[in-house]
PyMOL CGO cylinders between C-alpha atoms (Angstrom):
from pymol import cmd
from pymol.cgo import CYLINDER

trace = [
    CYLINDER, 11.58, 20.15, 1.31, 10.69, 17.06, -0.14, 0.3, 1, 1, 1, 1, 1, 1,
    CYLINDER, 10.69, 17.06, -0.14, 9.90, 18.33, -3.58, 0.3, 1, 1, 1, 1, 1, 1,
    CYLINDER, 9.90, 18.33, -3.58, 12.77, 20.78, -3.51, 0.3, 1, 1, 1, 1, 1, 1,
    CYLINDER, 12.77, 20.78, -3.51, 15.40, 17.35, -3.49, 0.3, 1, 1, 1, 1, 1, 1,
    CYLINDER, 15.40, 17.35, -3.49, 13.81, 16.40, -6.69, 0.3, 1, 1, 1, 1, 1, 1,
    CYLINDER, 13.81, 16.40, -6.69, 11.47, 13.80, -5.09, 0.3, 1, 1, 1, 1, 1, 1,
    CYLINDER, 11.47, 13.80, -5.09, 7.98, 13.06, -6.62, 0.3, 1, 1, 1, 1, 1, 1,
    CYLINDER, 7.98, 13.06, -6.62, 6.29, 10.90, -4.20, 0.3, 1, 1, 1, 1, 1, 1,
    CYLINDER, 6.29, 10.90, -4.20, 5.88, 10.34, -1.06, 0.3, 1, 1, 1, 1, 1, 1,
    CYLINDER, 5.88, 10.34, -1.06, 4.62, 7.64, 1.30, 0.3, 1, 1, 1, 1, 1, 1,
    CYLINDER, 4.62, 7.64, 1.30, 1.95, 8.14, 4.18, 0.3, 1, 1, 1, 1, 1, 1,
    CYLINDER, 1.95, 8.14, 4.18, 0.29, 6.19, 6.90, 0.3, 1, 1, 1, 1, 1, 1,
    CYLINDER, 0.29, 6.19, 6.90, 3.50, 3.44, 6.31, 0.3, 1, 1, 1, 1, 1, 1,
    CYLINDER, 3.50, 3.44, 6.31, 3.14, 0.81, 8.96, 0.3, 1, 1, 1, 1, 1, 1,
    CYLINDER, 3.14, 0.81, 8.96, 6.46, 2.08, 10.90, 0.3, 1, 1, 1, 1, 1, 1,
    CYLINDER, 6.46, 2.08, 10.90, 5.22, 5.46, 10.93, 0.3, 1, 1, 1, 1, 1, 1,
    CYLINDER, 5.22, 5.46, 10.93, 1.56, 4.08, 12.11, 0.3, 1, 1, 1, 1, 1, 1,
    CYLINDER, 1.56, 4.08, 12.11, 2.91, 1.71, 14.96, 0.3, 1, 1, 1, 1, 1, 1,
    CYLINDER, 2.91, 1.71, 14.96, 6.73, 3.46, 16.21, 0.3, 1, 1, 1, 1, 1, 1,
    CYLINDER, 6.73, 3.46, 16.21, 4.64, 7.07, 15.84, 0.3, 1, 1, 1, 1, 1, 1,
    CYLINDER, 4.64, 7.07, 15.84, 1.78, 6.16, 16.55, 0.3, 1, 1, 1, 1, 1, 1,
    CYLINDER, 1.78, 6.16, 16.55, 0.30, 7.74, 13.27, 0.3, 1, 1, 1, 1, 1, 1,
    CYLINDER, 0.30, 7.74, 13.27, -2.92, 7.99, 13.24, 0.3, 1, 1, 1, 1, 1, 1,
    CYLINDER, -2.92, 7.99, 13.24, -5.26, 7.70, 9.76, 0.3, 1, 1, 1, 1, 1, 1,
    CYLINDER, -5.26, 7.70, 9.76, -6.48, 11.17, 9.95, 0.3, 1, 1, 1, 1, 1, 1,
    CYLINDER, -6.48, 11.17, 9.95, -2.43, 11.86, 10.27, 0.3, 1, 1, 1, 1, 1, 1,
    CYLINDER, -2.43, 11.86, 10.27, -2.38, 10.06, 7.28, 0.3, 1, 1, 1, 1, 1, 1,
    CYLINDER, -2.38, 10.06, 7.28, -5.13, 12.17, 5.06, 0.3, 1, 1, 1, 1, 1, 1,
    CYLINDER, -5.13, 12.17, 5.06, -3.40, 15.06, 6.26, 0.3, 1, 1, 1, 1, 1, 1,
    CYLINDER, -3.40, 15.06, 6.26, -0.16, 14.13, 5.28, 0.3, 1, 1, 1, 1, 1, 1,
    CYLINDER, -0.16, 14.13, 5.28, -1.80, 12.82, 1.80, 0.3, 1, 1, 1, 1, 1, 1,
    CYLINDER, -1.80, 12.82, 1.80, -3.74, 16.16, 1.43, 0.3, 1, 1, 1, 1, 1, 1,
    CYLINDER, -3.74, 16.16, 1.43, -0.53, 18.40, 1.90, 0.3, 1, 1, 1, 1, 1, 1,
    CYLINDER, -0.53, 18.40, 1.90, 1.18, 16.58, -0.24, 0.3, 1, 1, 1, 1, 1, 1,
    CYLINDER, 1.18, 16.58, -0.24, -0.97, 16.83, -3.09, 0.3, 1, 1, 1, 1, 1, 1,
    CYLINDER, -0.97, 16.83, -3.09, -1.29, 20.95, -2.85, 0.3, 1, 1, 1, 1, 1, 1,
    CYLINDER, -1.29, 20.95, -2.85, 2.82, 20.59, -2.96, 0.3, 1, 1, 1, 1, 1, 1,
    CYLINDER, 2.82, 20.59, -2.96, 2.09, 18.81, -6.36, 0.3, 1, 1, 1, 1, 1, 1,
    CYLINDER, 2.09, 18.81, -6.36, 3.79, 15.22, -5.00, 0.3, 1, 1, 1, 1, 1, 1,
    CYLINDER, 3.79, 15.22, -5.00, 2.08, 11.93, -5.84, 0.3, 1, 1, 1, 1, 1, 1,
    CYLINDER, 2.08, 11.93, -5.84, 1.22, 9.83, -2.53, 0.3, 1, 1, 1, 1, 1, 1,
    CYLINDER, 1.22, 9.83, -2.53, 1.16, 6.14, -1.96, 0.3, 1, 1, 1, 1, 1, 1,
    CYLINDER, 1.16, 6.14, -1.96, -1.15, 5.43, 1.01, 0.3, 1, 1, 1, 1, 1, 1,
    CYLINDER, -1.15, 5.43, 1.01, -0.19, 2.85, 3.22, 0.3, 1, 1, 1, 1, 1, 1,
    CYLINDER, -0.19, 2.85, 3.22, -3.03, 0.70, 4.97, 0.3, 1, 1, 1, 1, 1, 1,
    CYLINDER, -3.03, 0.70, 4.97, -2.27, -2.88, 7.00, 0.3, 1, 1, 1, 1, 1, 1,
    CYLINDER, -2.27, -2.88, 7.00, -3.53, -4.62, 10.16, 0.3, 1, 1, 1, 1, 1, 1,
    CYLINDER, -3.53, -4.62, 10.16, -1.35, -5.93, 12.77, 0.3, 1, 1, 1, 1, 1, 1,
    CYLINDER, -1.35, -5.93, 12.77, -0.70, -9.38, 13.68, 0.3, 1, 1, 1, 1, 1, 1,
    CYLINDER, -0.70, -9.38, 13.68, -3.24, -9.51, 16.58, 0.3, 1, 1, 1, 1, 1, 1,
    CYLINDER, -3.24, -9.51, 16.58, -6.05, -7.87, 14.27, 0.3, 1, 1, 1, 1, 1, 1,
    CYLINDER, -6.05, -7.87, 14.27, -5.57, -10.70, 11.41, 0.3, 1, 1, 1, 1, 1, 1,
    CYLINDER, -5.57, -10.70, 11.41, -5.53, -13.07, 14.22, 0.3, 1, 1, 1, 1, 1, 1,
    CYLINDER, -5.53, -13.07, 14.22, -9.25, -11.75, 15.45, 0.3, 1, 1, 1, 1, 1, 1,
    CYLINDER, -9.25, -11.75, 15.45, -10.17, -11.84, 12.04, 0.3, 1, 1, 1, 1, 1, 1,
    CYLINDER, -10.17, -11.84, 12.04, -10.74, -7.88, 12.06, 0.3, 1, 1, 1, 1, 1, 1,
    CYLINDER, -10.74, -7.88, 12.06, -8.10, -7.36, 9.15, 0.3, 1, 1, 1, 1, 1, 1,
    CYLINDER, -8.10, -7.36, 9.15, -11.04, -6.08, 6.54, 0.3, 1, 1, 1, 1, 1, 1,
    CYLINDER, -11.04, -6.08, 6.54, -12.57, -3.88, 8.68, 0.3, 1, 1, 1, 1, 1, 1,
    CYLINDER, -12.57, -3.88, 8.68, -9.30, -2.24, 9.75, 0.3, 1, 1, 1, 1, 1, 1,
    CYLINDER, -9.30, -2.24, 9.75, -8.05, -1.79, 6.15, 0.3, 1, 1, 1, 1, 1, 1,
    CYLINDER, -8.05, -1.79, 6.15, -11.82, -0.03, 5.19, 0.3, 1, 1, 1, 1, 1, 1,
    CYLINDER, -11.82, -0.03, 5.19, -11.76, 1.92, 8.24, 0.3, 1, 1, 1, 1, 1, 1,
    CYLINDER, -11.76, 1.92, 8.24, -8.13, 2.65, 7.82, 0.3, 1, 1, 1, 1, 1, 1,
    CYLINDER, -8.13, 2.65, 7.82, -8.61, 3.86, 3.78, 0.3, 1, 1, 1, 1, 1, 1,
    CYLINDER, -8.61, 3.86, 3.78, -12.24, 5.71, 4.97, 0.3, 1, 1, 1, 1, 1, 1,
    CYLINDER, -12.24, 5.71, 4.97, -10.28, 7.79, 7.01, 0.3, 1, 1, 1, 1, 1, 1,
    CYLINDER, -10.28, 7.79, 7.01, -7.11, 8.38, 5.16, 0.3, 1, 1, 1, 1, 1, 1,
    CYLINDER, -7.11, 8.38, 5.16, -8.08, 9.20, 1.61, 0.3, 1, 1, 1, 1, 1, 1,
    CYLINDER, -8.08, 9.20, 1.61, -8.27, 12.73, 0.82, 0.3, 1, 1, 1, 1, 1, 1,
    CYLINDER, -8.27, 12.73, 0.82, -12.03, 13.42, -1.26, 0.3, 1, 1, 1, 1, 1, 1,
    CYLINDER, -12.03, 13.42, -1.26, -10.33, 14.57, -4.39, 0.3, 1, 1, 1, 1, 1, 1,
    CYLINDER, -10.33, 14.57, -4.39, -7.80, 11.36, -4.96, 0.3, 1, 1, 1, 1, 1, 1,
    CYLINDER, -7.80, 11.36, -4.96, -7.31, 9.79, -8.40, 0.3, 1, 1, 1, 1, 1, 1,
    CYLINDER, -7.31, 9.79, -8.40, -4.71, 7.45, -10.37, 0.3, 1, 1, 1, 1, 1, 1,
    CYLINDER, -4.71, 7.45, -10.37, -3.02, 10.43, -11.55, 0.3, 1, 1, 1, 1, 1, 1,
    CYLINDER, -3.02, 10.43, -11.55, -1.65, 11.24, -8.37, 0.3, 1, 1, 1, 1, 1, 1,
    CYLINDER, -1.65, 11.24, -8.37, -2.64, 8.77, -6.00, 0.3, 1, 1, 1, 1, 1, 1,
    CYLINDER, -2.64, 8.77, -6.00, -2.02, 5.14, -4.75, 0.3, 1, 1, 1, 1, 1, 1,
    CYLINDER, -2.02, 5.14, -4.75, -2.77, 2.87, -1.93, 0.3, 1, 1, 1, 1, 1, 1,
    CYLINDER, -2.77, 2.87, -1.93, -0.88, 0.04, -0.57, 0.3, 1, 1, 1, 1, 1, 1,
    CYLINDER, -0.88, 0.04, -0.57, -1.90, -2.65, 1.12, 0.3, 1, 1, 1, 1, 1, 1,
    CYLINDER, -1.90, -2.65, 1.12, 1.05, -3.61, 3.59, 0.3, 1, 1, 1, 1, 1, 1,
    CYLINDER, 1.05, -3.61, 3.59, 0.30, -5.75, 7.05, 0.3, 1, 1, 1, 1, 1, 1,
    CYLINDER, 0.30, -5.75, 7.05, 1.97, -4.74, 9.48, 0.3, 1, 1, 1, 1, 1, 1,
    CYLINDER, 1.97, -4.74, 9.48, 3.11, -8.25, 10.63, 0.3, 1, 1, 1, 1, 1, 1,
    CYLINDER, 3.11, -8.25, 10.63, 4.02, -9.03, 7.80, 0.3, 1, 1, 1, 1, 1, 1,
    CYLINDER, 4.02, -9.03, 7.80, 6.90, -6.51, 6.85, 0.3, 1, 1, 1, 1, 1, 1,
    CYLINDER, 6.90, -6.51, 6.85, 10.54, -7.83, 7.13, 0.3, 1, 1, 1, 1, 1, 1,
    CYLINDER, 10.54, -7.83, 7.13, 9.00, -11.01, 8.70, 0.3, 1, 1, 1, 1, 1, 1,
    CYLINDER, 9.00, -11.01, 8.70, 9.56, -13.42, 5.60, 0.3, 1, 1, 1, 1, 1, 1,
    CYLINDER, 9.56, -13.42, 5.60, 5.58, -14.28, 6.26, 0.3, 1, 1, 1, 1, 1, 1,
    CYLINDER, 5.58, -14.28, 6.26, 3.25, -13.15, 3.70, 0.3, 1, 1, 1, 1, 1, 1,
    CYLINDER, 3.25, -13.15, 3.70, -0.25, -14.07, 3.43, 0.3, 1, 1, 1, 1, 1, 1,
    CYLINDER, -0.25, -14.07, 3.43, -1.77, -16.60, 1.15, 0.3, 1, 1, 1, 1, 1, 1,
    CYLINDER, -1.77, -16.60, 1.15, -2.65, -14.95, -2.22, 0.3, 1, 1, 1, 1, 1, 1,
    CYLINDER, -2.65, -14.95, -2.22, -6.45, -15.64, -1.60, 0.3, 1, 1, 1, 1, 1, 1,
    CYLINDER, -6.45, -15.64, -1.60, -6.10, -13.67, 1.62, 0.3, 1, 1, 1, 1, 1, 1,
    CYLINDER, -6.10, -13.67, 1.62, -4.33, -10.49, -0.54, 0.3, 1, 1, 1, 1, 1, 1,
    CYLINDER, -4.33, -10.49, -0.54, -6.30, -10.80, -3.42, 0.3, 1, 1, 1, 1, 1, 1,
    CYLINDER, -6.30, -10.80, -3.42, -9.74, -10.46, -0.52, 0.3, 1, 1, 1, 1, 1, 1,
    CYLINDER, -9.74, -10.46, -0.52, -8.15, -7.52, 0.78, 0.3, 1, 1, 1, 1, 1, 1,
    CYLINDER, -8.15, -7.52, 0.78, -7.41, -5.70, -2.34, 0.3, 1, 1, 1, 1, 1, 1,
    CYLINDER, -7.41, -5.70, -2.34, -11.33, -6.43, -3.36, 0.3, 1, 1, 1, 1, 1, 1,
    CYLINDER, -11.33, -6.43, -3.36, -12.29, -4.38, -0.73, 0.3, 1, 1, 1, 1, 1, 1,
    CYLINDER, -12.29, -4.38, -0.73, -9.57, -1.95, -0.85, 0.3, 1, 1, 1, 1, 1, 1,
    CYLINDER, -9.57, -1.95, -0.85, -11.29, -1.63, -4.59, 0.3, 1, 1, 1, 1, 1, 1,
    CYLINDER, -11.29, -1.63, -4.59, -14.92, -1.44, -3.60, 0.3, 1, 1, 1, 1, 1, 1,
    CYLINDER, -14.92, -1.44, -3.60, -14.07, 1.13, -0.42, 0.3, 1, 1, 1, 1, 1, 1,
    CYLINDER, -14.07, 1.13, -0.42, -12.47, 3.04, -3.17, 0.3, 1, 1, 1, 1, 1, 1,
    CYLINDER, -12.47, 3.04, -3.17, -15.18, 3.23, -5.47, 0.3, 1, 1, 1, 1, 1, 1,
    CYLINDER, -15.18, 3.23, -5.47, -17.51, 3.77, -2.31, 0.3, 1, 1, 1, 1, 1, 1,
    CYLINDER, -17.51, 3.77, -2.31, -15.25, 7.03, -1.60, 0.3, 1, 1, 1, 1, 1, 1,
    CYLINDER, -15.25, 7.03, -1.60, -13.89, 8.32, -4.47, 0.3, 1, 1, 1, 1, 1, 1,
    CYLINDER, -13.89, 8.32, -4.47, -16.50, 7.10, -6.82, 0.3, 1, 1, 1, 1, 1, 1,
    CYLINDER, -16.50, 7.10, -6.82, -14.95, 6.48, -10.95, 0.3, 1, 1, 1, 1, 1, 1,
    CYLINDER, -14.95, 6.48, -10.95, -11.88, 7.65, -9.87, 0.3, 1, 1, 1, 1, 1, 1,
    CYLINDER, -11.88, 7.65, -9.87, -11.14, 4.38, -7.58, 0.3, 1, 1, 1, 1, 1, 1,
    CYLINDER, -11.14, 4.38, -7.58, -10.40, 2.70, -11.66, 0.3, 1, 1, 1, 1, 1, 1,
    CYLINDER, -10.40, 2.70, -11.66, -7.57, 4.61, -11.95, 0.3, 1, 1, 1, 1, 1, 1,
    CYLINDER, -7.57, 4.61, -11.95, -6.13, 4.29, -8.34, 0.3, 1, 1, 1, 1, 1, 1,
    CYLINDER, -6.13, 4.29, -8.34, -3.02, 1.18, -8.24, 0.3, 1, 1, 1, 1, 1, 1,
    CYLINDER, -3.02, 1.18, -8.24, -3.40, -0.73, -5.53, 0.3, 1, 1, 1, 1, 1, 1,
    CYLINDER, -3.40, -0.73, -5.53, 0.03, -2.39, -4.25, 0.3, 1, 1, 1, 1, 1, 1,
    CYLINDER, 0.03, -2.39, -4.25, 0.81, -4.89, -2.47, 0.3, 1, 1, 1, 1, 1, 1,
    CYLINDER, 0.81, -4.89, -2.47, 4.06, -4.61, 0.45, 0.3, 1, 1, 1, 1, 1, 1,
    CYLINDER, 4.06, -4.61, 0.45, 4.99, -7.02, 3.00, 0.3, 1, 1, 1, 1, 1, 1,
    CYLINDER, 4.99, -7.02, 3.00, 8.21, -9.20, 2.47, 0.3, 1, 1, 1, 1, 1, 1,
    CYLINDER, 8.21, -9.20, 2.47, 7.90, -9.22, -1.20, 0.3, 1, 1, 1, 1, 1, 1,
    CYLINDER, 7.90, -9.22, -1.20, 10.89, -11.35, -2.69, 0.3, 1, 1, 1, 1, 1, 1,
    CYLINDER, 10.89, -11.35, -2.69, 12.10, -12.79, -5.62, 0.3, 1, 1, 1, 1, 1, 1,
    CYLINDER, 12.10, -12.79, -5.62, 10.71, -16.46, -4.79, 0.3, 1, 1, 1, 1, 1, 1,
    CYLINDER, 10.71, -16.46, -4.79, 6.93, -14.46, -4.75, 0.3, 1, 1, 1, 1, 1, 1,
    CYLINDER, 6.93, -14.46, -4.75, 7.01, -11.79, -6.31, 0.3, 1, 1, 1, 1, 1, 1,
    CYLINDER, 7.01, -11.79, -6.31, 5.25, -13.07, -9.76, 0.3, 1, 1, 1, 1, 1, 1,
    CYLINDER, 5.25, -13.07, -9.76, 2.33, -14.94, -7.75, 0.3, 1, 1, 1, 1, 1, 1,
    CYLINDER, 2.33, -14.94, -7.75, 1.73, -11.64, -6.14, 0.3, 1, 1, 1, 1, 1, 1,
    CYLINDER, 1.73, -11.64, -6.14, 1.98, -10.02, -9.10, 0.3, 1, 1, 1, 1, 1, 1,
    CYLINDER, 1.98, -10.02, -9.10, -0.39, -11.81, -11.08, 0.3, 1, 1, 1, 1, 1, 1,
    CYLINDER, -0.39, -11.81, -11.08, -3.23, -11.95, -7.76, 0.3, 1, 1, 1, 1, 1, 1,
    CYLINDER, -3.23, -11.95, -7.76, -6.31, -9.79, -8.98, 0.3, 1, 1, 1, 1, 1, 1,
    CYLINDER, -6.31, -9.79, -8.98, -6.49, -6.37, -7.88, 0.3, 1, 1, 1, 1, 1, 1,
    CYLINDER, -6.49, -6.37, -7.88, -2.83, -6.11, -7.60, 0.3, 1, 1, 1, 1, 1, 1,
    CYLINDER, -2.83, -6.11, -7.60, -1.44, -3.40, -9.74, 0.3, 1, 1, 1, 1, 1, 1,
    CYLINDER, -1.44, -3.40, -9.74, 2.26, -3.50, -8.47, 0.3, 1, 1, 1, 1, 1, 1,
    CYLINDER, 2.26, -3.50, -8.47, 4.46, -3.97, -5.32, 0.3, 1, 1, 1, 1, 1, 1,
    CYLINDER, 4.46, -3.97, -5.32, 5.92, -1.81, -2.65, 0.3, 1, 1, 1, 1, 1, 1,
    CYLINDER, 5.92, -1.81, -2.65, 9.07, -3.51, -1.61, 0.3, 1, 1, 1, 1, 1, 1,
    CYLINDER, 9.07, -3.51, -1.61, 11.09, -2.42, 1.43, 0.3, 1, 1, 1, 1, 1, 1,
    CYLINDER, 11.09, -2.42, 1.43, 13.94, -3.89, 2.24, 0.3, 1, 1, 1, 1, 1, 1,
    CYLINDER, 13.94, -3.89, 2.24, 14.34, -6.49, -0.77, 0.3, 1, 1, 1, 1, 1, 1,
    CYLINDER, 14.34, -6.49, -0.77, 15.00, -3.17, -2.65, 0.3, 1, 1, 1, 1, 1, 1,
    CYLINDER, 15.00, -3.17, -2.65, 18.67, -2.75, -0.78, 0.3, 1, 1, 1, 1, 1, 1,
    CYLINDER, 18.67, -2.75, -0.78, 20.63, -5.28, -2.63, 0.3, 1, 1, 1, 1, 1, 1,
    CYLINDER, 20.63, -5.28, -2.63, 21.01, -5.73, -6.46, 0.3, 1, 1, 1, 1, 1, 1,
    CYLINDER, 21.01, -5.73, -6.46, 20.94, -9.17, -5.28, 0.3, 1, 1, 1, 1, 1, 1,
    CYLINDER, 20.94, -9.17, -5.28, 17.37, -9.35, -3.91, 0.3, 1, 1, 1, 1, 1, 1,
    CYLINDER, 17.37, -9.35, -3.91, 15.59, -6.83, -5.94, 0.3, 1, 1, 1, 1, 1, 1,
    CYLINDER, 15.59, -6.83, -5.94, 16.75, -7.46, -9.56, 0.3, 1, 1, 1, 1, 1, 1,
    CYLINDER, 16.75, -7.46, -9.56, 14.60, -11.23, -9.45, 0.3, 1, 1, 1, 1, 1, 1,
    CYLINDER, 14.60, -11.23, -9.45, 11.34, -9.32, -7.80, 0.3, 1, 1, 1, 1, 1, 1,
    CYLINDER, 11.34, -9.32, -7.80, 12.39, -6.49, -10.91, 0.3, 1, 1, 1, 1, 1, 1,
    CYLINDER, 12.39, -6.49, -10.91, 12.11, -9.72, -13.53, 0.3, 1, 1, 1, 1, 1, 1,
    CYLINDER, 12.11, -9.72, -13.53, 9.18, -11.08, -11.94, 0.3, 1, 1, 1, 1, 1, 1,
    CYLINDER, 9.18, -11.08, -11.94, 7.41, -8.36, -12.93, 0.3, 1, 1, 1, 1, 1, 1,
    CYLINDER, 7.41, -8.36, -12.93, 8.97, -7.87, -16.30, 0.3, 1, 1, 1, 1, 1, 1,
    CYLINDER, 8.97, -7.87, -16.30, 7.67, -11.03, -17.03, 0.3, 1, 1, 1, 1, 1, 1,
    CYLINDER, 7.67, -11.03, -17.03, 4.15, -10.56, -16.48, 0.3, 1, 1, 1, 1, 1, 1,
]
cmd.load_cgo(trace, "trace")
């Protein structure tokens, strides 16, 4: 149904869908996977709650969380992951840019661990009250290909600075 409204991607494991659902990350793959043989692109979502940063578990819940939700056969031509905390969507809280650019690292190396070559090609965003005032120091953190912005994205008014942000990179 998706692809028959003219959509081409679609996104899986998002942090809504993973806490309100309870969404699991084989949910996830098997979201990702059907997708794919429907010929959409996916954007994988992966985060760790407020409580996990807090115990200092977020790495190992974004590697276990991307070991278990990324179908064998992904690749940049069809497939990206997000990095998105959960605490940190809608919140106005982001964390520091040494604290995303760690996480995408090892979003990076649990790619290439997985998927092998293929993890070159893979963008890697970054979502999690993205704004106008940020948006280029995210931007220009290593291992962050691009942003998935959420509600910034319903006004002109937000989302045209985070738009020129990147424009100016």
């Amino acid at each position: 149904m998706v692809k028959e409204v003219g959509a081409s991607f679609t996104i899986v494991g998002h942090s809504e869908r993973r806490a309100d659902q309870h969404e699991t990350s084989h949910d996830a793959w098997a979201k990702a996977a059907a997708a794919r043989r429907q010929g959409l692109n996916v954007i994988l979502c992966c985060g760790e709650t407020e409580a996990e940063r807090d115990a200092d578990r977020a790495e190992r819940v974004v590697q276990a969380q991307i070991e278990k939700s990324v179908p064998d056969n992904a690749d940049g031509s069809w497939f990206t992951l997000a990095y998105e905390p959960r605490w940190a969507i809608g919140t106005g809280r982001t964390p520091t840019l040494d604290e995303i650019a760690a996480i995408h690292a090892i979003a990076r190396a649990k790619l290439r661990m997985l998927i092998g070559d293929a993890a070159a090609g893979v963008r890697i965003l970054y979502g999690g009250s993205v704004t106008g005032a940020n948006a280029a120091l995210i931007l220009a953190t290593p291992n962050v290909d691009g942003a998935l912005v959420g509600g910034a994205s319903l006004t002109a008014e937000k989302f045209v600075p985070i738009i020129e942000a990147a424009a100016s990179l």
